[in-house]
C-alpha beads as a LAMMPS data file, in Angstrom:
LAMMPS data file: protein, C-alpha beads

291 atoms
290 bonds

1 atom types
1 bond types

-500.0 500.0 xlo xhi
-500.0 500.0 ylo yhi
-500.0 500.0 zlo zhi

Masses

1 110.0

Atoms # bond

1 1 1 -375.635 -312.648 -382.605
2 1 1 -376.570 -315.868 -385.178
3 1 1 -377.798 -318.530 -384.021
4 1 1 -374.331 -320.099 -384.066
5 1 1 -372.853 -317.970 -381.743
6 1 1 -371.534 -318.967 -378.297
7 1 1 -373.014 -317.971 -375.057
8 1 1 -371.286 -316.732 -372.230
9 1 1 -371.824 -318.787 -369.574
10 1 1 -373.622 -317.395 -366.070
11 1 1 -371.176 -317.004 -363.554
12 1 1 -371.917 -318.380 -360.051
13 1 1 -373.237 -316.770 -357.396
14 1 1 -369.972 -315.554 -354.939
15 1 1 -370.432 -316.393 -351.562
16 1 1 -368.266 -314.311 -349.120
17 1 1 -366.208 -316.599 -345.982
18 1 1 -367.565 -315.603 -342.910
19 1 1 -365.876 -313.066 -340.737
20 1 1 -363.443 -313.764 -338.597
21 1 1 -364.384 -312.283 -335.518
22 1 1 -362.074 -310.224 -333.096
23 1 1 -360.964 -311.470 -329.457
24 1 1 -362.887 -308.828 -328.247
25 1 1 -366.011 -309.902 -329.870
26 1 1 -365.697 -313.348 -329.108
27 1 1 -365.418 -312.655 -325.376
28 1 1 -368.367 -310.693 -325.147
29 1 1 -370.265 -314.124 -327.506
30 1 1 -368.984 -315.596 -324.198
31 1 1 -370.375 -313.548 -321.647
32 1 1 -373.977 -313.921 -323.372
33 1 1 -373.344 -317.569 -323.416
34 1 1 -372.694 -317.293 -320.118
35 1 1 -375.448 -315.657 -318.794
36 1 1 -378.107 -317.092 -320.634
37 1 1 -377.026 -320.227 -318.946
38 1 1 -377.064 -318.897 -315.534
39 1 1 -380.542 -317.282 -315.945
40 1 1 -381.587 -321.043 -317.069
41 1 1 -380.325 -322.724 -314.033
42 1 1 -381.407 -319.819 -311.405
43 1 1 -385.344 -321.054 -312.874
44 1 1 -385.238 -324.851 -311.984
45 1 1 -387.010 -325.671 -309.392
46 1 1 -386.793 -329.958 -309.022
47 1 1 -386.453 -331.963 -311.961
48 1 1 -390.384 -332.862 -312.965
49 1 1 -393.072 -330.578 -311.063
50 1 1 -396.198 -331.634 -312.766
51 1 1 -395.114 -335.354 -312.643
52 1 1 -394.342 -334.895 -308.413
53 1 1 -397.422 -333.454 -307.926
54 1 1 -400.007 -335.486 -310.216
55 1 1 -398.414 -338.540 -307.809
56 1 1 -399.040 -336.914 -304.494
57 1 1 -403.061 -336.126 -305.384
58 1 1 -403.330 -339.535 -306.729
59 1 1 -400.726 -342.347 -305.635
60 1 1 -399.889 -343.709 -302.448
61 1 1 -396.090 -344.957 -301.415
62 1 1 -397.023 -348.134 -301.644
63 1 1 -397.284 -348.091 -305.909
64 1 1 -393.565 -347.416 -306.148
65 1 1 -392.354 -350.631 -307.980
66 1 1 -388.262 -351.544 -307.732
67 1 1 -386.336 -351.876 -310.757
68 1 1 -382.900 -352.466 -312.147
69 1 1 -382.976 -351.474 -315.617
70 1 1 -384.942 -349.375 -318.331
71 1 1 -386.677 -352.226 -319.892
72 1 1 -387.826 -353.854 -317.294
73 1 1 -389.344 -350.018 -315.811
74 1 1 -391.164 -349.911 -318.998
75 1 1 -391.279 -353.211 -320.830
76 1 1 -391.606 -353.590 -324.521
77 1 1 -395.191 -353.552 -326.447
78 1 1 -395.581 -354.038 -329.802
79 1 1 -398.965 -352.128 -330.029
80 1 1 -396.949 -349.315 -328.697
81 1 1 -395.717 -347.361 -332.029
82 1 1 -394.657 -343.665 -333.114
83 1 1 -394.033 -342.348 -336.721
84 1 1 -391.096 -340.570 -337.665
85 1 1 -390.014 -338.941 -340.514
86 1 1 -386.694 -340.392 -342.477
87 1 1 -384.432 -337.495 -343.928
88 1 1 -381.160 -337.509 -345.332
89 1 1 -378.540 -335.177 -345.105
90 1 1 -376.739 -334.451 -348.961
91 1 1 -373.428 -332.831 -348.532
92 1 1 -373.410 -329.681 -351.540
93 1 1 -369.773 -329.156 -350.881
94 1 1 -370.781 -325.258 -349.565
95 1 1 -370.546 -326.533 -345.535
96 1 1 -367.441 -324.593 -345.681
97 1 1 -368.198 -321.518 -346.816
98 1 1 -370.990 -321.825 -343.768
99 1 1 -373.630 -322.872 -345.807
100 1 1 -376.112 -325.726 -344.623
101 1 1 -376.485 -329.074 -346.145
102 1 1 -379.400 -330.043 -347.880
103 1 1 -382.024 -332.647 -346.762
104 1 1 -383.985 -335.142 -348.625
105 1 1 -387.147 -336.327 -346.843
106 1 1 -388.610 -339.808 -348.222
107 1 1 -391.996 -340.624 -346.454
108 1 1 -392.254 -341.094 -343.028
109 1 1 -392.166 -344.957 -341.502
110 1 1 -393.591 -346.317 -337.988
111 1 1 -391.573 -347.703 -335.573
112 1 1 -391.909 -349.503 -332.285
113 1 1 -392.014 -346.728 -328.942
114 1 1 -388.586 -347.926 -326.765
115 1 1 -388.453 -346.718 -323.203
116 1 1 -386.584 -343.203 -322.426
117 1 1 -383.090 -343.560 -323.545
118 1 1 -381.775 -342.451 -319.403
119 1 1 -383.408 -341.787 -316.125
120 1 1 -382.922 -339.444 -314.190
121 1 1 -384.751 -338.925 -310.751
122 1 1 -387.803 -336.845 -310.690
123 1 1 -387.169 -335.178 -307.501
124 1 1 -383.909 -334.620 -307.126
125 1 1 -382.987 -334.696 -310.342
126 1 1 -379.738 -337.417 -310.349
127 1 1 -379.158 -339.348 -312.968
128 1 1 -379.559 -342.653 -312.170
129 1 1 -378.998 -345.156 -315.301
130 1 1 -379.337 -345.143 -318.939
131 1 1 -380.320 -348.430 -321.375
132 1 1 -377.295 -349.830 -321.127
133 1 1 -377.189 -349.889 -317.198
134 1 1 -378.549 -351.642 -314.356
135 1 1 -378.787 -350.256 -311.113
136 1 1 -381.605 -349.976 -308.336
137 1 1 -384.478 -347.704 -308.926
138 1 1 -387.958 -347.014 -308.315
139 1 1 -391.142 -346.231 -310.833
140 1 1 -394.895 -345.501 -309.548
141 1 1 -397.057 -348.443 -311.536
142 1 1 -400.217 -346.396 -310.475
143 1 1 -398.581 -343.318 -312.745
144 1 1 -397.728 -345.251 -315.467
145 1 1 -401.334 -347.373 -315.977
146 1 1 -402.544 -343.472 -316.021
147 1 1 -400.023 -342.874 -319.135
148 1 1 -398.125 -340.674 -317.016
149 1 1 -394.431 -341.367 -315.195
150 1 1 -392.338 -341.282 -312.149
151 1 1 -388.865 -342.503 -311.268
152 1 1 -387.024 -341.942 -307.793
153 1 1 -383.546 -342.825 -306.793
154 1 1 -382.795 -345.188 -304.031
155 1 1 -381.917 -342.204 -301.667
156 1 1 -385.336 -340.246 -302.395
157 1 1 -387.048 -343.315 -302.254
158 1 1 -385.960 -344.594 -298.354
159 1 1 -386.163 -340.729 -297.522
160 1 1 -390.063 -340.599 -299.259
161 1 1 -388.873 -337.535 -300.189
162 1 1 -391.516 -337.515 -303.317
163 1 1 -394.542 -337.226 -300.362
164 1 1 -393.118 -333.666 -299.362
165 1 1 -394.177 -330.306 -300.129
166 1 1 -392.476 -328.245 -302.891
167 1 1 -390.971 -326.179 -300.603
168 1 1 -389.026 -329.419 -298.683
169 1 1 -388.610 -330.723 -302.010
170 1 1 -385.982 -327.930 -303.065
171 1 1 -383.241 -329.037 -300.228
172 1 1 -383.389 -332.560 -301.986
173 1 1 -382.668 -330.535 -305.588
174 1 1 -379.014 -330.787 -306.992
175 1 1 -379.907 -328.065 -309.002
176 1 1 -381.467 -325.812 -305.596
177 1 1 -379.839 -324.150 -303.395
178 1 1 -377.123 -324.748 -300.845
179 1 1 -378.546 -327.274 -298.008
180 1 1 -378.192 -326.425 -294.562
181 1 1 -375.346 -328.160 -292.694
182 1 1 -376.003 -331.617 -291.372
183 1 1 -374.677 -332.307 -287.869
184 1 1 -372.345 -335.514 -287.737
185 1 1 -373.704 -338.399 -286.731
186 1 1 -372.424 -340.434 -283.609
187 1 1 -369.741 -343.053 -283.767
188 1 1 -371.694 -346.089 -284.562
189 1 1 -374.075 -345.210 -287.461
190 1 1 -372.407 -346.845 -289.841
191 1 1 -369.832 -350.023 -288.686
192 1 1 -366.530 -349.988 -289.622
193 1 1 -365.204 -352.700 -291.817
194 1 1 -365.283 -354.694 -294.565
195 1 1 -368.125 -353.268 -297.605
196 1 1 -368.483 -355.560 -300.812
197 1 1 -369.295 -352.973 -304.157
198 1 1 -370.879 -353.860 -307.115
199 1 1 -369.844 -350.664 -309.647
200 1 1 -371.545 -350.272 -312.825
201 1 1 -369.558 -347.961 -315.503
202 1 1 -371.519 -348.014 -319.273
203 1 1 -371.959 -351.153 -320.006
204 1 1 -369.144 -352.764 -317.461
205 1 1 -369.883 -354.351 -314.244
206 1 1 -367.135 -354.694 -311.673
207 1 1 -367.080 -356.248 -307.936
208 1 1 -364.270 -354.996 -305.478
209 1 1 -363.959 -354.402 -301.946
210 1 1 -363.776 -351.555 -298.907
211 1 1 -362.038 -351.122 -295.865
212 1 1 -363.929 -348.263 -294.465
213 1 1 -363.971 -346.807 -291.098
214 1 1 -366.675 -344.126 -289.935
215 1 1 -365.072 -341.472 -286.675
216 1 1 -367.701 -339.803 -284.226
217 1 1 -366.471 -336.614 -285.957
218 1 1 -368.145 -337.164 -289.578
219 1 1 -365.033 -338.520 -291.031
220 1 1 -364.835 -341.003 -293.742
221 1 1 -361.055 -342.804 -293.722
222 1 1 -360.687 -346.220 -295.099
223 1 1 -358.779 -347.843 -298.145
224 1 1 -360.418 -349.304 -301.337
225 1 1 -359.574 -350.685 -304.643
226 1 1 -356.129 -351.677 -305.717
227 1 1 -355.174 -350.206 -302.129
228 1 1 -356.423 -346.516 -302.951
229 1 1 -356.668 -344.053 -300.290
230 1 1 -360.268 -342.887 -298.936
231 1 1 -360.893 -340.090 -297.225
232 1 1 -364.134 -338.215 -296.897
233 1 1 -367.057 -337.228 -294.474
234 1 1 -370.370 -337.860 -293.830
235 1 1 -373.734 -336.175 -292.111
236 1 1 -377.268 -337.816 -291.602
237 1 1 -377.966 -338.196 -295.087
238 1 1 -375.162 -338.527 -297.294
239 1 1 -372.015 -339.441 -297.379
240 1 1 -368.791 -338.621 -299.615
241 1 1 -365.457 -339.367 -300.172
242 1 1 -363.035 -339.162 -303.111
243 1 1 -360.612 -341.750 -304.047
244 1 1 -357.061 -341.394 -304.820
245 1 1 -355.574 -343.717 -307.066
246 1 1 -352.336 -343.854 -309.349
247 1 1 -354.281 -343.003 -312.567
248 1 1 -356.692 -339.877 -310.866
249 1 1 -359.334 -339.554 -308.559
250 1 1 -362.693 -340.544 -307.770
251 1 1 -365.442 -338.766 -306.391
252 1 1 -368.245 -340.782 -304.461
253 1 1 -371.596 -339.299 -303.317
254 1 1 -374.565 -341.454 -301.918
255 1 1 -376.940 -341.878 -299.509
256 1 1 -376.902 -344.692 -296.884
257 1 1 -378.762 -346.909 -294.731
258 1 1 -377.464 -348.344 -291.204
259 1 1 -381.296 -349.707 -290.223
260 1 1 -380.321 -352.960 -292.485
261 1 1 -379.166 -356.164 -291.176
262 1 1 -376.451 -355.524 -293.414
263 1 1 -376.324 -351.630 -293.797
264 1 1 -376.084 -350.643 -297.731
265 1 1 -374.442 -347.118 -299.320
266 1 1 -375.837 -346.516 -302.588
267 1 1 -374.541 -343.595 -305.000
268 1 1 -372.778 -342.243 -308.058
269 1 1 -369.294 -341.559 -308.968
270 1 1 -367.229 -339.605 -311.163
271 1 1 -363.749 -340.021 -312.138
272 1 1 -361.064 -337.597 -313.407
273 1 1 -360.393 -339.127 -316.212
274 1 1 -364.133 -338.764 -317.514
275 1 1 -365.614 -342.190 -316.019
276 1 1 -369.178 -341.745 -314.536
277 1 1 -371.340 -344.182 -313.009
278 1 1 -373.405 -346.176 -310.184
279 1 1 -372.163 -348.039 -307.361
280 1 1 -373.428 -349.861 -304.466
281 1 1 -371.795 -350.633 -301.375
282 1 1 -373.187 -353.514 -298.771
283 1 1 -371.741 -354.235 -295.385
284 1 1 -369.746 -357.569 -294.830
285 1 1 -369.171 -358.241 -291.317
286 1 1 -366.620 -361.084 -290.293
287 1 1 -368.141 -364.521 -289.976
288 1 1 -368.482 -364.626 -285.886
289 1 1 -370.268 -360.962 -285.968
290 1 1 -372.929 -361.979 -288.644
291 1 1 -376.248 -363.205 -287.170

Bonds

1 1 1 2
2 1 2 3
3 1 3 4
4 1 4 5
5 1 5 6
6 1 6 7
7 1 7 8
8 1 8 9
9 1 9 10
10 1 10 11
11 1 11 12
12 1 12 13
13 1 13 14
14 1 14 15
15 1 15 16
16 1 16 17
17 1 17 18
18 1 18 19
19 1 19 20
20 1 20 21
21 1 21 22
22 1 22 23
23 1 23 24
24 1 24 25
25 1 25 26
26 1 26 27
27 1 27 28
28 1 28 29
29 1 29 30
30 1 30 31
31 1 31 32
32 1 32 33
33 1 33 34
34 1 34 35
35 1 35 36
36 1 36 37
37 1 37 38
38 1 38 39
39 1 39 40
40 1 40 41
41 1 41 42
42 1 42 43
43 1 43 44
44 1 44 45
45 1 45 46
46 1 46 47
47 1 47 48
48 1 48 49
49 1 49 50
50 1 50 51
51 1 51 52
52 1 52 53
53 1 53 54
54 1 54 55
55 1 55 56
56 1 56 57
57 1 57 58
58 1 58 59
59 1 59 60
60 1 60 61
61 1 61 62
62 1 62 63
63 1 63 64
64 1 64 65
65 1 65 66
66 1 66 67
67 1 67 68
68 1 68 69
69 1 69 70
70 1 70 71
71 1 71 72
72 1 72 73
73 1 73 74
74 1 74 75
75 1 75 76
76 1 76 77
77 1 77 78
78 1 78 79
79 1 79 80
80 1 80 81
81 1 81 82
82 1 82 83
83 1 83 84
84 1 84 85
85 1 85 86
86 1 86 87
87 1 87 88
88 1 88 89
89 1 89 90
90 1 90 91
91 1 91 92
92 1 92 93
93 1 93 94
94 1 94 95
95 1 95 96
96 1 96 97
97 1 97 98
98 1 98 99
99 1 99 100
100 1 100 101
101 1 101 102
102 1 102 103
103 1 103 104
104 1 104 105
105 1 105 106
106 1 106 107
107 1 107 108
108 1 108 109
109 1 109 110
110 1 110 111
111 1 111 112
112 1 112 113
113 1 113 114
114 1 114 115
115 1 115 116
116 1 116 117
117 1 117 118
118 1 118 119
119 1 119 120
120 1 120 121
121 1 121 122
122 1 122 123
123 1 123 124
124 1 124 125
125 1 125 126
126 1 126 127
127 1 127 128
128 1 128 129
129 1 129 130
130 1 130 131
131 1 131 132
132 1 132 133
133 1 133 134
134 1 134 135
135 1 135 136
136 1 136 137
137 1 137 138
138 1 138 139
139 1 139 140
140 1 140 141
141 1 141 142
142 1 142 143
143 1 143 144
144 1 144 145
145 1 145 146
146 1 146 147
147 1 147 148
148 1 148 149
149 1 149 150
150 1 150 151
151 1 151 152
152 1 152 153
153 1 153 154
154 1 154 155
155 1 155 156
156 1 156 157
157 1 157 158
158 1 158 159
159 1 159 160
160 1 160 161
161 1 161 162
162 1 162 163
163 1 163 164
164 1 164 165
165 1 165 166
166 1 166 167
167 1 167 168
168 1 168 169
169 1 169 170
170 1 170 171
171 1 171 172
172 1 172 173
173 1 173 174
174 1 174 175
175 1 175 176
176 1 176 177
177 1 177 178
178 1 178 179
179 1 179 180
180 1 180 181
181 1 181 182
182 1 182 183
183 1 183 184
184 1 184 185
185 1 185 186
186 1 186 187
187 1 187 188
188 1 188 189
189 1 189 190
190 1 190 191
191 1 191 192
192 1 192 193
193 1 193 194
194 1 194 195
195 1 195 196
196 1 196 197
197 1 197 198
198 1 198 199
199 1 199 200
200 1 200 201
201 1 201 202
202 1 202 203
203 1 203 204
204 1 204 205
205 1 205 206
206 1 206 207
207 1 207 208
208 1 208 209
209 1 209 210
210 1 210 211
211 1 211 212
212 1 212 213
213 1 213 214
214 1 214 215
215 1 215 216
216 1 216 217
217 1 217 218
218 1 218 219
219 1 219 220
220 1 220 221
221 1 221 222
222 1 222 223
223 1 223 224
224 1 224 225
225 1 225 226
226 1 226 227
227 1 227 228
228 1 228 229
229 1 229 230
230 1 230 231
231 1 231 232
232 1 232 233
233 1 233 234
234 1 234 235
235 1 235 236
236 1 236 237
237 1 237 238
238 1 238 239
239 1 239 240
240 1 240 241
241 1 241 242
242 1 242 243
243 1 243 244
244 1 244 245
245 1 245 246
246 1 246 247
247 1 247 248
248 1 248 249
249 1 249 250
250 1 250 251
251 1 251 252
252 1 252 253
253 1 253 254
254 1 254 255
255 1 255 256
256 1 256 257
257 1 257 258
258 1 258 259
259 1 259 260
260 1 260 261
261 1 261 262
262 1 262 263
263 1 263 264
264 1 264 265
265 1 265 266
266 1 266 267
267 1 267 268
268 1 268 269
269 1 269 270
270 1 270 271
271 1 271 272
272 1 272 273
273 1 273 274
274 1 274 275
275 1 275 276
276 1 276 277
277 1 277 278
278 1 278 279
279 1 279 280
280 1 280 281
281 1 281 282
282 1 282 283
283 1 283 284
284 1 284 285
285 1 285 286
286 1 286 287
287 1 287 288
288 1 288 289
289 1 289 290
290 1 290 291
């Protein structure tokens, strides 16, 4: 070949789709899926162990500070910083033949430390609010000058359920096992009427009322928002109900407390349609029965 000759050019590399796999296989992907999950959850204990316990050697009750949002928990400080690393993602037009994309990194640039983007609480592992909220909660200050952290719900917080052992500690765990059975209270715990709510959903706050009554038996019957029915039950702890209204339902599950001049039911909620968020309930007694 001269040196005016043509050259063949090098063909690319081939790059086979990926498999398509059969029903069979994909089932058993799912059992594995499945499992490996289930193992996961069968090892939690309550949501932050070391933090629980570093508070009961060293903090007393009394250090638990109330809150009602993220920022004010942990407020800002400009000494506090972090680096991070900025990458960028380049498509290379192979994403779908299953290839990955490529990534540029360009330095790394320091940036201000924010709070934790959601809280959830430390002992029985809830979720309580997330930046955009604002709902009651409780951090230790003692923890926190000691560069360490801890954040109880309401509920855990009237029940000092952080000052138990471990072993106690599981029956407050959503993700423990099954509680035992709490006997009804009497007729009376809570009072029957009128509640005032303050719901917060994202970044919405709403006010609406509660016409609630509370049986000797455990029973939860009342009517709420936009004339929905209630019906649910309650034991010496908690108390739940679901809502039904022309769009879904809501489910409600809190904690309460009748030793209040005006008693208070605190909780979360979770709709059908996907909605999720905080509410708080307060006792309104007529005019001639308030003190």
């Amino acid at each position: 070949m001269g040196c005016g000759g043509s050259v063949e050019p090098i063909p690319a590399r081939y790059i086979p789709p990926p498999k398509e796999k059969s029903e069979e296989e994909e089932r058993e992907d799912e059992k594995r899926i499945k499992k490996k999950l289930k193992g996961k959850k069968e090892k939690e204990k309550f949501s932050e162990h070391a933090d629980v316990i570093w508070h009961q050697k060293n903090c007393m009750h009394g250090h638990l500070s109330e809150c009602q949002t993220i920022a004010e928990a942990y407020p800002f400080d400009e000494s506090e910083r972090k680096s991070v690393v900025k990458v960028e993602s380049i498509m290379t037009g192979g994403e779908r033949l299953g290839q990955d994309k490529a990534q540029s990194k360009w330095g790394s640039a320091t940036v201000n430390k924010l709070g934790p983007p959601r809280i959830l609480c430390d002992v029985c592992g809830v979720f309580v609010l997330d930046r955009d909220m604002r709902t009651p909660f409780f951090v230790c200050v003692n923890c926190r000058s000691h560069g360490r952290k801890l954040e109880v719900c309401v509920k855990c917080y009237h029940e000092r359920a952080v000052e138990k052992p471990p072993e106690e500690m599981k029956k407050h765990s959503i993700s423990g096992k099954t509680q035992k059975k709490e006997k009804a209270p009497q007729k009376g715990a809570l009072p029957d009427g009128t509640w005032t709510a303050e719901i917060n959903e994202r970044r919405s706050t709403r006010k609406v009322s509660y016409k609630l009554t509370f049986t000797g038996k455990g029973d939860v019957l009342g009517e709420g928002p936009d004339k929905c029915k209630v019906k649910g039950t309650l034991d010496s702890k908690r108390i739940e109900w679901v809502e039904t209204h022309a769009w879904g339902t809501l489910t409600v599950t809190a904690s309460y407390n009748p030793l209040l001049k005006r008693p208070t039911i605190s909780g979360t909620f979770e709709a059908s349609d996907d909605g999720c968020g905080t509410m708080e309930l307060v006792y309104a007694p007529a005019p001639a029965d308030d003190d």
